[in-house]
C-alpha positions in Angstrom: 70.0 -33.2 -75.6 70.3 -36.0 -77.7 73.5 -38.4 -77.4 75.0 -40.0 -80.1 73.2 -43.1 -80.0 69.6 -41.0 -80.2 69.0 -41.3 -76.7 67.1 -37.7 -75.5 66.3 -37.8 -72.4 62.1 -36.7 -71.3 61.6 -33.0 -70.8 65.1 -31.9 -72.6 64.8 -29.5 -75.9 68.0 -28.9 -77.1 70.4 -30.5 -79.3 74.3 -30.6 -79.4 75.4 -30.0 -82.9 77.1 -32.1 -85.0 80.5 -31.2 -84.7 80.6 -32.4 -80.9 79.2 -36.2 -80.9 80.4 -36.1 -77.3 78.8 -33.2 -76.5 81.6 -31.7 -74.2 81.0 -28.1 -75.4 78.9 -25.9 -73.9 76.9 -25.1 -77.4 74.0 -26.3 -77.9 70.7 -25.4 -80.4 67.1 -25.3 -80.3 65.3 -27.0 -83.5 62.5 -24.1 -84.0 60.7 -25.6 -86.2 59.5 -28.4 -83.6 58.1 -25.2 -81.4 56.5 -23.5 -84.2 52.7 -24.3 -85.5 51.8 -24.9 -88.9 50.9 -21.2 -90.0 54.1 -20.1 -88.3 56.3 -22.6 -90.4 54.0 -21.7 -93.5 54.9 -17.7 -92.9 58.5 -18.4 -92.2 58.3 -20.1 -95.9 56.6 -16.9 -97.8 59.6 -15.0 -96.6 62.3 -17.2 -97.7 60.6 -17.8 -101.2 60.6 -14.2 -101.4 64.0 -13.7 -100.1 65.0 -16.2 -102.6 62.9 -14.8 -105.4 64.5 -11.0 -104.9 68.0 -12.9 -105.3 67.0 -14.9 -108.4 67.5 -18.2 -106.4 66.1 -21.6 -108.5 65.7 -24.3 -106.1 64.7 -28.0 -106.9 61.4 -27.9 -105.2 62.5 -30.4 -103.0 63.7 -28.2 -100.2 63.4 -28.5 -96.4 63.3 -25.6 -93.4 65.7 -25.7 -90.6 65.4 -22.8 -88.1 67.7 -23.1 -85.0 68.7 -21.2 -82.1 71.7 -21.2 -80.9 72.6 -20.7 -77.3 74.9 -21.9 -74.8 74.6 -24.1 -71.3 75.1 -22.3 -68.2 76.2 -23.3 -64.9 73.1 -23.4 -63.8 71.1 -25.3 -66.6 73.8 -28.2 -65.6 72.1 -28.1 -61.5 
């Protein structure tokens, strides 16, 4: 959980999106790509570029991966 400010406190490894600087939803999301390994970032890449490729997508080169997970606090994360 990371608060507006950029505050996240030690051992927490979600985020609250955007959309709710005051995080006062429930929503939250996991950024994968800090849990994932370099070859598991690189295969994640092959399929998009192919994914792209199959739907004649031109990119600038210059583009970045963001994988998240989105899930939702419970009751008992908040104990």
């Amino acid at each position: 959980m990371s608060d507006p400010k950029g505050y996240t406190p030690e051992g927490v490894k979600y985020t609250f999106p955007d959309d709710d600087p005051y995080q006062e939803s429930n929503e939250i999301y996991y950024n994968m790509v800090d849990f994932l390994d370099d070859s598991e970032v690189h295969q994640i890449w092959e399929i998009v570029g192919k994914a792209l490729d199959r739907n004649n997508i031109v990119t600038t080169d210059n583009e970045s991966l963001s994988v998240r997970v989105y899930d939702e606090l419970t009751d008992e994360d908040n104990s």
